[in-house]
C-alpha positions in Angstrom: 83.2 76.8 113.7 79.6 77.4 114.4 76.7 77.9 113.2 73.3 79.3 114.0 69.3 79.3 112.3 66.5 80.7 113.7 63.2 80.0 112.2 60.2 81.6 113.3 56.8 79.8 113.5 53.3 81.1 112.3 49.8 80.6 112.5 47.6 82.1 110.0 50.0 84.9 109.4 50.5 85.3 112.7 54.2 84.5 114.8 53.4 81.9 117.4 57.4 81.0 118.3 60.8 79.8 117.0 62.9 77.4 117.0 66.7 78.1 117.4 69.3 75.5 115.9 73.3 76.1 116.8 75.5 73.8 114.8 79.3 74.1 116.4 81.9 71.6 114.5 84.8 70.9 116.3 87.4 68.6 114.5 85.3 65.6 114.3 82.9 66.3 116.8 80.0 68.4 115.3 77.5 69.4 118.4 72.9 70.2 117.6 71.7 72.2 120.2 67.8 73.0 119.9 65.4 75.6 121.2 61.9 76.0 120.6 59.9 78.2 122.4 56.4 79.5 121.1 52.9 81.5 122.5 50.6 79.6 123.8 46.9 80.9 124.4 45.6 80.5 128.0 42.2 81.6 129.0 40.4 81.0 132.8 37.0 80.6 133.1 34.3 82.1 135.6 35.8 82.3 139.5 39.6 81.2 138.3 39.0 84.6 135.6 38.2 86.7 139.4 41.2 84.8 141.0 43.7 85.7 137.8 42.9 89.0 137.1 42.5 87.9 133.6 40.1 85.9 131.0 43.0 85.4 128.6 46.6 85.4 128.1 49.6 84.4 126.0 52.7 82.7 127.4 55.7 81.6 125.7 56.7 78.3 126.6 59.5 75.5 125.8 57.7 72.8 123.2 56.2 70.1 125.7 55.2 71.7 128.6 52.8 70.4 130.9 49.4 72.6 132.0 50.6 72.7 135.3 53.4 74.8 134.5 51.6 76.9 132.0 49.4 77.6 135.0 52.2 78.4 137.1 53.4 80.8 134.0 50.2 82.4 133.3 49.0 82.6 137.2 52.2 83.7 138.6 52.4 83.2 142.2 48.3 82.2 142.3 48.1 78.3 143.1 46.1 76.6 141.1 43.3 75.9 143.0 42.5 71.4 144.1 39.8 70.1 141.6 40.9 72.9 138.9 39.2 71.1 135.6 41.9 71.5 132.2 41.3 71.4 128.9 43.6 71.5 125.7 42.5 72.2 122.5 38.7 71.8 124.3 39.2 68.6 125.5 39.4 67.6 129.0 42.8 66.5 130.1 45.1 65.8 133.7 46.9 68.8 134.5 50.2 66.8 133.5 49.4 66.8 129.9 51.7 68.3 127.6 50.8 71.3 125.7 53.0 72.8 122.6 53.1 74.5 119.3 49.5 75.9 118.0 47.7 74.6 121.3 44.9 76.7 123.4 44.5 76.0 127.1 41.6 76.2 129.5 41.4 76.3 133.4 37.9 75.9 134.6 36.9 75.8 138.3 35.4 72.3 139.5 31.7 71.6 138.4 29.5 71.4 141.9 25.3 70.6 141.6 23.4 67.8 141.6 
């Protein structure tokens, strides 16, 4: 037998995701399988906003995915450029930080001056 539940995931009213359980009993064996995939808010700053095309977009992604791959989601085939700076939820962070449900992300080109 089997067995599916999908529950979709808010944010002040608003449908960020889902998550998708399938329960399948087999004799004994009973088998979880879990999906989760939800919208993530992406926005690029100054020069990364000309190289994009865009200011801000929404991606969905698998829970813990890292900002390099949301890059590579939101970017398409654009590298991300050496020295990109990345923030989640407005902090700074590595680009190999994992990003998930409710979280905004932030590409910013490197800081020059002196």
């Amino acid at each position: 037998t089997q067995a599916e539940y999908i529950f979709d995931i808010f944010l002040d009213d608003d449908p960020i995701g889902f998550h998708r359980v399938l329960v399948t009993q087999d004799g004994d064996q009973r088998r979880v399988e879990v999906e989760a995939e939800m919208k993530v808010k992406v926005l690029f700053f100054a020069s990364l906003r000309e190289l994009t095309g865009t200011g801000e977009t929404v991606v969905e992604i698998p829970s813990a995915t890292s900002l390099a791959v949301i890059w590579q989601m939101a970017a398409g085939d654009i590298d991300m450029p050496d020295n990109t700076l990345c923030a989640l939820n407005m902090d700074y962070v590595k680009a190999d930080e994992l990003a998930g449900e409710d979280d905004e992300v932030a590409f910013f080109p490197p800081v020059t001056g002196g």
